[in-house]
DSSP file (Angstrom, degrees, kcal/mol; ACC not computed):
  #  RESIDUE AA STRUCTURE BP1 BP2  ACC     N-H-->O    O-->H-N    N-H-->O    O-->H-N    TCO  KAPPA ALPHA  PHI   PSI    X-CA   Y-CA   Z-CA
    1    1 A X              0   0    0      0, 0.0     2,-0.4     0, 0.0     0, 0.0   0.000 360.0 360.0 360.0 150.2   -6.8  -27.4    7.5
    2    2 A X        -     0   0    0      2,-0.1     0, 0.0     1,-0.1     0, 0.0  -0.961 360.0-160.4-142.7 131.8   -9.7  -26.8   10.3
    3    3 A X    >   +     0   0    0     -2,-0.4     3,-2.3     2,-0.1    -1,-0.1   0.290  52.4 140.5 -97.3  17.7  -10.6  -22.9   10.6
    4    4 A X  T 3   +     0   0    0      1,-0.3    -2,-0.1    59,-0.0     3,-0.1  -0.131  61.2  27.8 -58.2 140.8  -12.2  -24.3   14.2
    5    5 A X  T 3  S+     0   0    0      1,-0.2    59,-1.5    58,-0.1    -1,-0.3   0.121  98.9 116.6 102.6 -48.2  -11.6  -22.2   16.7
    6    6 A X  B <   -A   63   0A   0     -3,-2.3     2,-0.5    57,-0.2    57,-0.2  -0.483  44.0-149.4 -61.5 148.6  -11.5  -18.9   14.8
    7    7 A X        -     0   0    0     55,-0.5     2,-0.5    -2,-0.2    55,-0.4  -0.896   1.7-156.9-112.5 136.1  -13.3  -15.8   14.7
    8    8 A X        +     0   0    0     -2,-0.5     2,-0.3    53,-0.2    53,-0.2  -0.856  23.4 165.0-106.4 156.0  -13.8  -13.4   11.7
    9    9 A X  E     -B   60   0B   0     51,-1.1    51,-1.7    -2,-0.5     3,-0.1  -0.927  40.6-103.5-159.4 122.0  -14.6   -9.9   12.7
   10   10 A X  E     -B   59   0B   0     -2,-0.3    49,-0.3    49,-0.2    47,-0.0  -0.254  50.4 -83.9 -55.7 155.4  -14.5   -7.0   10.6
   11   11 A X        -     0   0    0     47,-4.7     2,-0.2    39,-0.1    49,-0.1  -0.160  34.7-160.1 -45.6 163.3  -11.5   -4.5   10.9
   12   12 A X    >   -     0   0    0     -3,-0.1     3,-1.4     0, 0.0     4,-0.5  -0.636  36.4-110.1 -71.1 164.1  -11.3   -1.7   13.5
   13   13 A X  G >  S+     0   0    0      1,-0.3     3,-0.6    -2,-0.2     4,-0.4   0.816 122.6  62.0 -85.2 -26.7   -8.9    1.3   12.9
   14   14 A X  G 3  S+     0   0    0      1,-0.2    -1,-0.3     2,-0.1     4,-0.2   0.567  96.1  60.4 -77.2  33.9   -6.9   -0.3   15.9
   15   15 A X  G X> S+     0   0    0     -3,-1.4     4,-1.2     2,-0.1     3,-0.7   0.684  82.9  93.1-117.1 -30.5   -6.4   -3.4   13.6
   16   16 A X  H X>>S+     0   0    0     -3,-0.6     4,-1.0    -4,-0.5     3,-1.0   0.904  79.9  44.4 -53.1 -98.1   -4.5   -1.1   10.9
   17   17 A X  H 3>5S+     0   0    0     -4,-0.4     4,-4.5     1,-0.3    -1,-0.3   0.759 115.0  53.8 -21.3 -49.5   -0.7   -1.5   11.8
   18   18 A X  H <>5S+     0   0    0     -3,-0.7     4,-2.3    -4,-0.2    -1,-0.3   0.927 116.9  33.8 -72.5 -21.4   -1.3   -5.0   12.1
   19   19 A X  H <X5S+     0   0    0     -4,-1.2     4,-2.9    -3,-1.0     5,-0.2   0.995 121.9  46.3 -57.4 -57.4   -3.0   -5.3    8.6
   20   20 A X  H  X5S+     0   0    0     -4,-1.0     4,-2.6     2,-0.3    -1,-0.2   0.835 113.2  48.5 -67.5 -41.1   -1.0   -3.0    7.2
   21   21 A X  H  X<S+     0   0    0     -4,-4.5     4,-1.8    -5,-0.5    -1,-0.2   0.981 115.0  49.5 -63.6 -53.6    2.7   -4.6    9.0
   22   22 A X  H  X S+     0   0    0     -4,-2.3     4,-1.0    -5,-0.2    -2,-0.3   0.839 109.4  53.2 -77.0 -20.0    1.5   -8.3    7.7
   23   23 A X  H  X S+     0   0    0     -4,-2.9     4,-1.9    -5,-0.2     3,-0.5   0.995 109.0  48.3 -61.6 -64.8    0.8   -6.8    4.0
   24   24 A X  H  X S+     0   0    0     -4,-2.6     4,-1.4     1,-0.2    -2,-0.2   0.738 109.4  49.3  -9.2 -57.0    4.1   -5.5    3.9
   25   25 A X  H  X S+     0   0    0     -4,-1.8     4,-1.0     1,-0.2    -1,-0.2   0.813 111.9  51.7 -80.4 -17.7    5.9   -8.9    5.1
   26   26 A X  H  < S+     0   0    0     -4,-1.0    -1,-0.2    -3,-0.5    -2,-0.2   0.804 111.4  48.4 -79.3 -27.5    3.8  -10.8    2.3
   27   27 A X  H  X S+     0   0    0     -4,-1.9     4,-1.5     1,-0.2    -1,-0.2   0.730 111.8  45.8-100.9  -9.1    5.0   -8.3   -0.3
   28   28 A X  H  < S+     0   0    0     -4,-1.4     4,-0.3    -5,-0.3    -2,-0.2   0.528 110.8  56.8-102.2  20.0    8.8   -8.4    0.7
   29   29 A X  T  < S+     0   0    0     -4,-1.0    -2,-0.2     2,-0.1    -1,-0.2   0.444 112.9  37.1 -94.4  -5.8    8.4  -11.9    0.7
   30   30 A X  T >> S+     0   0    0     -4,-0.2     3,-2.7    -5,-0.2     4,-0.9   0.764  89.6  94.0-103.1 -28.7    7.2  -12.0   -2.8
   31   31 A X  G >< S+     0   0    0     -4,-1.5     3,-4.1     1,-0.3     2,-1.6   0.870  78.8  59.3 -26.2 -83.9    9.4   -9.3   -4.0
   32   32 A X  G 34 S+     0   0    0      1,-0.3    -1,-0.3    -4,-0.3     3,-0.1   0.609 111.9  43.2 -37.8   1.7   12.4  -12.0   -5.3
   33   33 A X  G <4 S+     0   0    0     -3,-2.7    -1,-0.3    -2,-1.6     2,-0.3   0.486 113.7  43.4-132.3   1.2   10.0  -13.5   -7.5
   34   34 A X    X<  -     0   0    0     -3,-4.1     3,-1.9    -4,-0.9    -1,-0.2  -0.803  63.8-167.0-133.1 113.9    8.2  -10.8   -9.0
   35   35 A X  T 3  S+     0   0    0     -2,-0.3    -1,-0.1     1,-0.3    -3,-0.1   0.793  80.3  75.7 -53.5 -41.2   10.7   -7.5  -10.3
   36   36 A X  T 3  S+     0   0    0     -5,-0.1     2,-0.6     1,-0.0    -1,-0.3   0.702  72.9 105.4 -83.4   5.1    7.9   -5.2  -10.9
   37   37 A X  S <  S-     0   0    0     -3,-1.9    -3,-0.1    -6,-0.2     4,-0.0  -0.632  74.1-114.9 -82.0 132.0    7.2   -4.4   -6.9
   38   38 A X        -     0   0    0     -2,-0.6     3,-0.2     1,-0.2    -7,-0.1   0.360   2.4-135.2 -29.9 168.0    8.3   -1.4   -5.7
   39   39 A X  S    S+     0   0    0      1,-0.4     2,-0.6    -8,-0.0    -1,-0.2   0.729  95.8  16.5-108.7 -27.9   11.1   -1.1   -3.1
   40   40 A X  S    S+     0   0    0      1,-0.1    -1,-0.4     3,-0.0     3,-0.1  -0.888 123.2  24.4-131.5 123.1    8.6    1.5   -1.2
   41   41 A X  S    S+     0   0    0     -2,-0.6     2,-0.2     1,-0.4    -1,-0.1   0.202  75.7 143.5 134.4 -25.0    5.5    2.3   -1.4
   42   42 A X        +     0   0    0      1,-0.1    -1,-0.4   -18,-0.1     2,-0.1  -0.405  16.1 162.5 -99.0 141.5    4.1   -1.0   -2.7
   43   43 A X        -     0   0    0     -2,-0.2     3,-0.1     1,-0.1    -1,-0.1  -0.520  33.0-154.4-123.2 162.7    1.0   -2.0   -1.6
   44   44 A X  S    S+     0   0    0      1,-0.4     2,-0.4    -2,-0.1    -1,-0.1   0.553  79.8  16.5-128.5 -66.1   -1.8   -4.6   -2.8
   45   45 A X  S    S-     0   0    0      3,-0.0     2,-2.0     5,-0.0    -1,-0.4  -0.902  78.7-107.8-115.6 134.9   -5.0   -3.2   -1.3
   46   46 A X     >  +     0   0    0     -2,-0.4     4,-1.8     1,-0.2    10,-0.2  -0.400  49.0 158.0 -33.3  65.2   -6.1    0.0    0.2
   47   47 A X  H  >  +     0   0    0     -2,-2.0     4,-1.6     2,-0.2    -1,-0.2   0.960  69.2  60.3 -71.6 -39.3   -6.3   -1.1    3.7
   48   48 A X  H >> S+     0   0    0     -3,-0.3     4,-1.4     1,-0.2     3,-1.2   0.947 111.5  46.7 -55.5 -57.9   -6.0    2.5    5.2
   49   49 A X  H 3> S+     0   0    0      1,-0.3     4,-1.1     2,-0.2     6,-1.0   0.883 113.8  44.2 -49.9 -46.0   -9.5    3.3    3.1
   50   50 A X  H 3< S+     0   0    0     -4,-1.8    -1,-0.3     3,-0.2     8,-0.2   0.595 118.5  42.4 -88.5  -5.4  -11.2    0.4    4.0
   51   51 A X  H << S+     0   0    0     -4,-1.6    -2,-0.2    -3,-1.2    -3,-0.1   0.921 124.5  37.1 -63.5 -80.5  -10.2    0.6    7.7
   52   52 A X  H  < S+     0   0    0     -4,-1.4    -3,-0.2    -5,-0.2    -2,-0.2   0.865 132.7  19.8 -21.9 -87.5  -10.7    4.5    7.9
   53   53 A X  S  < S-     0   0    0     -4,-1.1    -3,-0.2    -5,-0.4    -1,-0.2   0.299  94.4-118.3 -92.9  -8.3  -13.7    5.0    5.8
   54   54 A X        +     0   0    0     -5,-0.5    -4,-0.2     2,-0.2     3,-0.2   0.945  62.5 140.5  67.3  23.6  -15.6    1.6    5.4
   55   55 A X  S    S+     0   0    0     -6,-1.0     2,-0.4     1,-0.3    -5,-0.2   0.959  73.7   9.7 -80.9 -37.4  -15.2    1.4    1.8
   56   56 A X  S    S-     0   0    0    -10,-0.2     2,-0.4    -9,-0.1    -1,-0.3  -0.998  86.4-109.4-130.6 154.5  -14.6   -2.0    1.8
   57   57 A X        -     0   0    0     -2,-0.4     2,-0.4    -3,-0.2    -6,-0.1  -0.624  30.4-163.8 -82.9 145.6  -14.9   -4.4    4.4
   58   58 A X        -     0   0    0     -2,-0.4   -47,-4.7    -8,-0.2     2,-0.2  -0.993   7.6-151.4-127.7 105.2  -11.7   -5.9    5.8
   59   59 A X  E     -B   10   0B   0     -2,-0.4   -49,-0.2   -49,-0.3     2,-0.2  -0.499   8.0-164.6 -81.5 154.7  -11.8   -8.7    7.7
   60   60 A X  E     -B    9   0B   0    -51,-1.7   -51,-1.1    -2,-0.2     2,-0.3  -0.719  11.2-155.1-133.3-175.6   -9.3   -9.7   10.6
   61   61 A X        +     0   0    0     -2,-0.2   -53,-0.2   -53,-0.2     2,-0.1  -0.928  16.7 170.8-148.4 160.8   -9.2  -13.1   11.8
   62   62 A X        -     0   0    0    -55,-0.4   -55,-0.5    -2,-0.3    -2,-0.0  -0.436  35.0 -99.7 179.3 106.9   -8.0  -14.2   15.3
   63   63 A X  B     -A    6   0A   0    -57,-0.2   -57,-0.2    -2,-0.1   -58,-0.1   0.297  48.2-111.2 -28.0 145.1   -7.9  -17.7   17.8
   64   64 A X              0   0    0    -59,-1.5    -1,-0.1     1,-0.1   -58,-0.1  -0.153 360.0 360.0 -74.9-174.8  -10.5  -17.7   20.1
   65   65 A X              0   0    0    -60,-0.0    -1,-0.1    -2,-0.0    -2,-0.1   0.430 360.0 360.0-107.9 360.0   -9.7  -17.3   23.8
């Protein structure tokens, strides 16, 4: 696997939905193998804090042009 080509950038707040949409599909795609995630509400990291408020940094990733 070759990261060539990418860029890392820390988050912006207009990066949010998409973090926030692709955490989501990653947790109802684990859901069938692990019973204890919620059916709403469940989360793995505080993105909205670390977007928002710069409490931790959040990286996005994204081909170059």
């Amino acid at each position: 696997m070759s990261l060539d080509g990418l860029i890392l950038r820390e988050a912006r707040v207009d990066d949010y939905p998409s973090l926030a949409a692709l955490e989501q599909k990653v947790i109802d795609a684990e859901r069938p193998y692990n019973a204890s995630l919620k059916e709403k509400g469940a989360y793995y990291y505080d993105i909205e804090n670390g977007v928002f408020q710069g409490s931790c940094p959040i990286f996005s990733f994204y081909a170059a042009a």
